[in-house]
VEXROBA-212090 format. One line per field, with one value per residue: y negated, z negated, x negated of N, C-alpha, C, O in turn; residue number from 1. Coordinates in steps of 0.02 Angstrom, whole numbers, plus 50000, padded with zeros to 5 digits. Atoms other than C-alpha are relative to their C-alpha. Last residue first. Layout:
# residues N
n.Y	Y  ...
n.Z	Z  ...
n.X	X  ...
ca.Y	Y  ...
ca.Z	Z  ...
ca.X	X  ...
c.Y	Y  ...
c.Z	Z  ...
c.X	X  ...
o.Y	Y  ...
o.Z	Z  ...
o.X	X  ...
nr	NUM  ...
***
This chain:
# residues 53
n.Y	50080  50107  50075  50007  50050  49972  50057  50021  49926  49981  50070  50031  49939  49992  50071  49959  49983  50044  50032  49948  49995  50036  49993  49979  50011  50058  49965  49944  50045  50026  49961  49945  50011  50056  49980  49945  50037  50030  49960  49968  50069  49980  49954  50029  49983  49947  50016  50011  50030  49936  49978  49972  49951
n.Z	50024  50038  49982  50076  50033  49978  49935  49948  49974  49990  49970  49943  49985  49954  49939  49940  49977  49963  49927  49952  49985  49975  49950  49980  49984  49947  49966  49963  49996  49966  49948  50003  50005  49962  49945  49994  49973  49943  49948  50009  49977  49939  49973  49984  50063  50048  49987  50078  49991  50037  50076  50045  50051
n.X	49960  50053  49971  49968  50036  50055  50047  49976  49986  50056  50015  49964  50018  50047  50001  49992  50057  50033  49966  50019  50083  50020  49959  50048  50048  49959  49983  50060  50050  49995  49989  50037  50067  50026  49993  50055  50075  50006  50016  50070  50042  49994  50039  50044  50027  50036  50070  50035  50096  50036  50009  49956  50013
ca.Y	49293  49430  49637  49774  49863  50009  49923  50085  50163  50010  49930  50102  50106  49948  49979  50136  50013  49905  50050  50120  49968  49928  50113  50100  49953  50026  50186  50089  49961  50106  50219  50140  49959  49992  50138  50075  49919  50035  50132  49973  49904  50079  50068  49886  49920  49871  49767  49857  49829  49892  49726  49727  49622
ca.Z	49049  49111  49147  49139  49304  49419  49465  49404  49260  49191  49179  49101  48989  48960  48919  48817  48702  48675  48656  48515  48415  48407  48356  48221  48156  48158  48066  47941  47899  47878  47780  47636  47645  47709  47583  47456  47472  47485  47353  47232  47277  47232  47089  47041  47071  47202  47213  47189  47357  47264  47295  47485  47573
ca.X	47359  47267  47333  47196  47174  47219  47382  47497  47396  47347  47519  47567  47438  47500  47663  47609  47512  47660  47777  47640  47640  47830  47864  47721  47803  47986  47913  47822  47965  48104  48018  47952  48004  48173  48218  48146  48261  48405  48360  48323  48494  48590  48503  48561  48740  48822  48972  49137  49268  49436  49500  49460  49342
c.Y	49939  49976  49922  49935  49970  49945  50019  49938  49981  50071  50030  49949  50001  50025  49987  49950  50046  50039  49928  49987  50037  49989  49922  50007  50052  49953  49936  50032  50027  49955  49957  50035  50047  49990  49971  50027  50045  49949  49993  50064  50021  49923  50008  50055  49994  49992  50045  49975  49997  49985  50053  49991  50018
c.Z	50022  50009  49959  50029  49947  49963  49996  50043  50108  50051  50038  50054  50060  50007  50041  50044  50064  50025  50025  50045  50050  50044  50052  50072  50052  50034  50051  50074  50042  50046  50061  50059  50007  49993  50079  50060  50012  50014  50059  50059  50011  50044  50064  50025  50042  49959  49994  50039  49916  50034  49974  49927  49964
c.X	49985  50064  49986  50060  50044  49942  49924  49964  50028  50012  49931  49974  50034  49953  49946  50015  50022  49941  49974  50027  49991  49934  49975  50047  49948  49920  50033  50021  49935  49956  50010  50000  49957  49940  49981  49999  49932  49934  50015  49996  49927  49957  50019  49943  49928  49974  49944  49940  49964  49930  49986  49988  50065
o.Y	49890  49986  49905  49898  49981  49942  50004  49932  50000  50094  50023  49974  49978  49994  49995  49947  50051  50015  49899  49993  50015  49959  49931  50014  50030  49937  49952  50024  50007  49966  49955  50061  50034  49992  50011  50036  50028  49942  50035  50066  50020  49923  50031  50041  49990  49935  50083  50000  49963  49994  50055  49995  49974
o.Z	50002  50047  49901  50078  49935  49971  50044  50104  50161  50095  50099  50109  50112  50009  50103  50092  50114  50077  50074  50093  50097  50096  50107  50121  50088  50093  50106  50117  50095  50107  50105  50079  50022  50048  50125  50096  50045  50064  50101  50095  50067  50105  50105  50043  50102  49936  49945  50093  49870  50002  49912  49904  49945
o.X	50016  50111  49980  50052  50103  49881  49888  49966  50004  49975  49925  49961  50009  49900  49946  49978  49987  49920  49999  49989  49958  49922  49949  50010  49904  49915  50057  49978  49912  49958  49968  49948  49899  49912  49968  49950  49883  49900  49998  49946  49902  49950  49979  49886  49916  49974  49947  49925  49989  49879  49987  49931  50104
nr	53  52  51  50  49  48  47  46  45  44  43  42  41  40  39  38  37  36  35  34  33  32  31  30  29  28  27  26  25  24  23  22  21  20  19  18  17  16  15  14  13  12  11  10  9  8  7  6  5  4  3  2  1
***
């Protein structure tokens, strides 16, 4: 770190955490969700059946 490095401040803290919880968080969850369901859609699509464990 440099000596002109300033720490942040406690708004720029708050709109980064907003920013993560509001937008970020949602949009990374629904991304996770939907590329597991197209997977096996996929899976389904190509053997013609569900896949077992």
């Amino acid at each position: 770190m440099d000596a002109n490095d300033k720490a942040p401040t406690k708004a720029q803290e708050m709109r980064a955490f907003l920013f993560l919880t509001v937008i970020t968080a949602p949009l990374l969850a629904v991304a996770v969700v939907g590329g597991y369901g197209f997977s096996i859609w996929m899976i389904q699509l190509l053997t013609g059946s569900l896949p077992t464990g």
